[in-house]
N, C-alpha and C positions, 0 to 999 in steps of 0.2 A: 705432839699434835700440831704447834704452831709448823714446823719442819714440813707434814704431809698436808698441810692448809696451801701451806705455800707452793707447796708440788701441784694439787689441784688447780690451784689456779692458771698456774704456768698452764696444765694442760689446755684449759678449759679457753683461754686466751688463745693457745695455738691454733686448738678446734676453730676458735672463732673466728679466728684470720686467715684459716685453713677455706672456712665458708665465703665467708667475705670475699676473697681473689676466687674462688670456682665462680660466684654471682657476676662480678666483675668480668670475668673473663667470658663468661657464658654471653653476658651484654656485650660485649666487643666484640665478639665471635658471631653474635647475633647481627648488631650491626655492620658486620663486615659483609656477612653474608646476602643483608637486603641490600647493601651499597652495589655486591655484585650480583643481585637479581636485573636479569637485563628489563629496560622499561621499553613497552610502544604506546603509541599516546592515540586513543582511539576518541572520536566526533561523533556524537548525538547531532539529531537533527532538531529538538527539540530541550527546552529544559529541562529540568531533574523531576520528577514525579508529576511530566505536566499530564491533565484531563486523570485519566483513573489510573494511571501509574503510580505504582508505591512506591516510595524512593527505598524504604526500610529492605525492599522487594529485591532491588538495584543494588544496593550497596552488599546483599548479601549473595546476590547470582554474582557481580564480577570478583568478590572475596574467593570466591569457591574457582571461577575461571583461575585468578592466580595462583589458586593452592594448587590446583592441577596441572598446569602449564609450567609452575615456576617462570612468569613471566609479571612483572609488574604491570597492572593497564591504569594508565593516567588518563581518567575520563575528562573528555570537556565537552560541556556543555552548551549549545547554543541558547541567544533567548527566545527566537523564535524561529520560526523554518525561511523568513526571509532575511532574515539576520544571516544565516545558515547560508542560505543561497549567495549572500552578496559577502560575507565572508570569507568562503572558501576558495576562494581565487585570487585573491589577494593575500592569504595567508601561503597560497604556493605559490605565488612570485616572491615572496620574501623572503623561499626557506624555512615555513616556520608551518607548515601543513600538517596536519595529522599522521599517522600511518596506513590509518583506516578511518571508513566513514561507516557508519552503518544504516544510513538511510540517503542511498548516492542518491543525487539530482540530475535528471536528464540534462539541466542546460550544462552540468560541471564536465558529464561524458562528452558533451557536443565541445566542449572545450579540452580535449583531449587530455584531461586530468588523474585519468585512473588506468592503472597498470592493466594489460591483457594476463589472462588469467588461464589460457590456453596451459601452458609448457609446466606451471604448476599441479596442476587438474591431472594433465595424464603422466608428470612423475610421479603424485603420490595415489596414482589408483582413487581418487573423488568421485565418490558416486554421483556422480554430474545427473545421470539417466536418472536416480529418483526426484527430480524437479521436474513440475510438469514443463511440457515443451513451450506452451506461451511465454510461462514465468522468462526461462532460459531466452527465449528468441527474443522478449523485450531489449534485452543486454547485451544481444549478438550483433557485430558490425563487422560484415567480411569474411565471416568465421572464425571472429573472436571474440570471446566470452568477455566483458569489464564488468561484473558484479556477480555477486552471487543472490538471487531471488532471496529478502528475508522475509516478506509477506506479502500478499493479496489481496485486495482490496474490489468486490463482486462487485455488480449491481444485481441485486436479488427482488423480485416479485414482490410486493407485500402488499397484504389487502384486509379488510375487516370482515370477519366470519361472521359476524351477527347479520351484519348489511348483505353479505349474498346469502344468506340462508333467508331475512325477511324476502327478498325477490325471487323465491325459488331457485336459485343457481348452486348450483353446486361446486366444492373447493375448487381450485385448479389444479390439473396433473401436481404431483410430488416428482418424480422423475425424471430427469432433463430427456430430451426427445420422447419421450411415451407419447406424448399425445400431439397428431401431428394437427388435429385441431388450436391448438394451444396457441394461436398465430395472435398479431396486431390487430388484424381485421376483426377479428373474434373480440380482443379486449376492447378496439373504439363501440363493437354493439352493445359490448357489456357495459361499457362506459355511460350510456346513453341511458338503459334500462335503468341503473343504478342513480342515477340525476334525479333528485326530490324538488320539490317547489313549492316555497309557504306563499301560494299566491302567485304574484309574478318573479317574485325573486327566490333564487337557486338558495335552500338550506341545506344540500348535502350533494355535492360536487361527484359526478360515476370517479372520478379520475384525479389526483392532486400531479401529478407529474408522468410523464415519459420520457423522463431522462435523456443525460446530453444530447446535443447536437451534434458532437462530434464523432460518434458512432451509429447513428442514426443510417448512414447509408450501409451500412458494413451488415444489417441486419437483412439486407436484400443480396448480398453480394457484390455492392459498390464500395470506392474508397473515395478521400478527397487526393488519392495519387494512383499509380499504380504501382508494377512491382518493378518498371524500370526508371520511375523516378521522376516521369511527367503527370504533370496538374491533371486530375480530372475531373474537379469541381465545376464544370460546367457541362461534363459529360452527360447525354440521357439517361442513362443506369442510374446515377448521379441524383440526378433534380427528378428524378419519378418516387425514386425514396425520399427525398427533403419533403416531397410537394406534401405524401400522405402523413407527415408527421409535423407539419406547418396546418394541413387542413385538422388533424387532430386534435392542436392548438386551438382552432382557432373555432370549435364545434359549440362549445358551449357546453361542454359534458367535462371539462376540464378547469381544476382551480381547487380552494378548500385546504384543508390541514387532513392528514388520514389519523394523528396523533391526535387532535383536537376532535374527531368525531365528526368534521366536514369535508371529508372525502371518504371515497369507501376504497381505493387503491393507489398507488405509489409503484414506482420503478425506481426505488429507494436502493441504497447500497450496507453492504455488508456490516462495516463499521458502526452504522448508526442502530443495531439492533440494543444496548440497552436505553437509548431513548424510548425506542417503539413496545419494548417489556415496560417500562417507567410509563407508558401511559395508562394502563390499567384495563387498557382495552380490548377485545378480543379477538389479535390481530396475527396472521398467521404468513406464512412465506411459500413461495412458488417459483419455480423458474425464470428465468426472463423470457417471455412470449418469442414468437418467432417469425421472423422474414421471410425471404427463401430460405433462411439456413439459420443456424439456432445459435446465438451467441452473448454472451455477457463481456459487458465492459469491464476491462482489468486494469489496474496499477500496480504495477509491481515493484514496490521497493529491493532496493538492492545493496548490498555489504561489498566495500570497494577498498582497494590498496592501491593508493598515491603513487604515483610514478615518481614523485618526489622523496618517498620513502628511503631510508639508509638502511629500514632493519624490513625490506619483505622478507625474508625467508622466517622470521619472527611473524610477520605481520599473516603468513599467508598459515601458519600453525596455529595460530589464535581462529580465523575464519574455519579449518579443519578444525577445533572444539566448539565453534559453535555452531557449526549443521550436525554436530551429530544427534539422533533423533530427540530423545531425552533434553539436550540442552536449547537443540531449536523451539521446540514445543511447550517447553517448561518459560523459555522466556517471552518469544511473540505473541503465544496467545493467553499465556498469563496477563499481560498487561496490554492486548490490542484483541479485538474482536474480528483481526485477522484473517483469514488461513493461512496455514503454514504451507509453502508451494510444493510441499516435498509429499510424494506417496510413501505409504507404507508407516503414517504414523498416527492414522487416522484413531486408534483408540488411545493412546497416550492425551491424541488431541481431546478425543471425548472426554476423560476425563478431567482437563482443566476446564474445558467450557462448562464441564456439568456443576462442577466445585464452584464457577464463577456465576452461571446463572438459572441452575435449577434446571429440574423437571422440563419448564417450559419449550428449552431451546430442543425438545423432541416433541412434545406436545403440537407445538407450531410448526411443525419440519424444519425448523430453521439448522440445526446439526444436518440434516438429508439432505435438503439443498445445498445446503453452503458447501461440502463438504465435495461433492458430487459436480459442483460446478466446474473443477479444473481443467478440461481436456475443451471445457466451450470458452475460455477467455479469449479478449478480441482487443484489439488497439488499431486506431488508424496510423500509417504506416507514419504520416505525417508528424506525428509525434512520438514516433518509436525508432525510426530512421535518423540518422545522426546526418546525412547529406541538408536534412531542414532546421540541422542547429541554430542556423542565425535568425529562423523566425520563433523560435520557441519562444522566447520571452515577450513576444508578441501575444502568439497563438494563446499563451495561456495565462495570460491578464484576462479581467475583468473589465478590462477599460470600453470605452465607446471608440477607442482608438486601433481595437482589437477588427486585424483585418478581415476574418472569417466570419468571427462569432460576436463581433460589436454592432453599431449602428445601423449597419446596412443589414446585420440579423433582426435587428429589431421594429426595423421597417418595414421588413416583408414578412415579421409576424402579425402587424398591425393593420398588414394590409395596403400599405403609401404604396409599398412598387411591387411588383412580381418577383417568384421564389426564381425564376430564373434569370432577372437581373441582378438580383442579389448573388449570386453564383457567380455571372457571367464579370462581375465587377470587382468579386471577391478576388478570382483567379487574377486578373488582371493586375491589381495588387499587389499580390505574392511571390505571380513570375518577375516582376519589377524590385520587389523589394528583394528579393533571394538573387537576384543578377547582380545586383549593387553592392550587396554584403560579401557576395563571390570574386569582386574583381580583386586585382591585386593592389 
């Protein structure tokens, strides 16, 4: 017995050493093979789970990007979008740039930092044609593509049902173009009926905003440039649009919160719809009213490959997994109140938004509009145009220092000087500062 005890064990030892090096070797095998997972190092514009991003969210869509690419992604992170912006240019003068960005910065493209994206698109067959055509044209310079549209960002209608039903008025169109009454001139009367007064002073504003100034002429069929690249910020077309949306300002029918219940309308944008669900009120969405021609303000972020990149043909495989319908849709509007720029995914779309905010987002048309807006996005050329690089970081401050839309805007909101010395002094500006940033 002692003789087959000891044969036992001998096996049992072999077994167990037998196991032990398969473990071993499985781990080495293992880590040999993550050593040779090839890595690209992809850039957030933002932190890890900032506003209503789940990181839990994040860490388990790029897990799954890897599993499927066999590509390792080294996410980084920025702290903020101005962190981001003044980042990224310094990290590609030093070689040390991402491969990809996913939320490119027009000033980074005005700095000629992202690869053209042309020669990739039509060798792998890219369904470029499902992105709406604004998305696409935000990112077009020359006839070449530098990003890929990852979402949109509307200005959308929004107004309180209760406050036009106590004034007799009825919703506004659902529809974009249905109703060709649907115009500005229409909203500043509305604007006025809808103006309350406890006494002498305004308790419930027709109107909290008409949104930017900087698309303001574009709703008429003006710009603050043309299409061959001269100023027309002092042009008549020009200051005939500033003037009715300076005098809409300045009516009296305008100011209030719409979310606070002292205002009864907004030309609010897309993003902020679960604020305006978070107020409790019974607040519903419409198109963006119309000019001559019918158009919503757009941004469109975009998904870019560094010219500085060693690994595009890595880098530009990863952007091919994330447009495809399922993981574009799954990830922007899971965690951004977005649109996805792309047709043809509108009920995948439906279904995260419904999962994320109810009933509601059809109750209010806010799914009908928002969804419906794609084909009317608008941008002034002025900030979509890459020949006005060197004023962007001007144009899109907040400062009083801001040549367009700073001091001399706010003076001729006020009233100090005329909308068309403010124009005529703006251009003069611009031509001057864009001459000086031009020379060599």
């Amino acid at each position: 017995m002692a003789r087959w005890d000891r044969v036992r064990c001998l096996v049992l030892v072999s077994l167990l050493a037998g196991a032990i090096g398969a473990l071993l070797s499985g781990a080495w095998s293992g880590a040999a093979l993550a050593q040779e997972m090839p890595v690209i190092t992809v850039m957030q514009n933002w932190p890890k789970g900032f506003e209503d991003r789940s990181p839990e969210y994040e860490d388990q869509f790029w897990a799954r990007a890897e599993r499927e690419l066999g590509i390792k992604i080294d996410m980084v992170y920025a702290v903020s979008h101005g962190d981001f912006v003044d980042k990224l240019p310094v990290m590609a003068a030093s070689g040390n740039a991402p491969d990809v960005v996913l939320y490119a910065d027009m000033s980074h493209y005005a700095l000629g930092l992202f690869e053209p994206l042309n020669s990739y698109i039509e060798r792998s067959g890219f369904p470029i044609d499902e992105f709406f055509p604004a998305s696409v044209d935000f990112w077009t310079h020359d006839g070449q593509i530098y990003a890929l549209p990852t979402s949109r960002n509307h200005a959308l209608f929004v107004y309180n049902r209760d406050h036009l039903a106590r004034a007799g008025i009825p919703d506004p169109p659902v529809a974009w173009g249905a109703d060709a009454g649907w115009t500005w001139e229409y909203v500043r009367d509305l604007a006025q009926k809808l103006t309350q007064f406890d006494g002498d002073q305004v308790s419930v504003y027709g109107i909290e905003d008409t949104g930017w100034v900087g698309v303001w002429p574009l709703y008429w069929g003006a710009d603050w440039v043309d299409a061959e690249g001269n100023f027309t910020v002092s042009a008549p077309d020009t200051v005939q649009a500033v003037e009715f949306f300076v005098e809409f300002y300045r009516s009296g029918y305008r100011g209030g919160n719409l979310m606070q219940g002292t205002a009864s309308m907004t030309n609010g944008m897309s993003w902020t719809v679960n604020s305006y669900f978070a107020s409790g009120l019974n607040l519903a969405f419409a198109p963006t009213p119309m000019g001559d021609r019918h158009i919503t303000e757009t941004w469109t972020d975009g998904a870019a490959i560094l010219r500085t990149s060693q690994k595009k043909e890595l880098a530009w495989k990863f952007l091919e997994w994330l447009f495809q319908p399922d993981n574009a849709v799954g990830f922007y509007t899971q965690q951004w109140n977005y649109l996805v720029p792309m047709r043809g995914v509108r009920e995948i779309w439906e279904e995260h938004m419904l999962a994320r905010l109810g009933e509601r987002i059809y109750s209010s048309n806010y799914a009908t509009v928002l969804f419906e807006a794609g084909p009317y996005g608008a941008m002034t050329r002025l900030l979509s145009d890459r020949r006005y690089g060197p004023l962007w970081g001007n144009l899109r401050s907040g400062s009083a220092d801001n040549m367009l839309f700073g001091q001399l805007f706010w003076n001729a909101l006020d009233g100090e000087i005329p909308v068309s010395s403010w124009l005529i002094e703006s251009e003069r500006l611009l031509q001057n500062a864009l001459a000086q940033a031009q020379e060599p």
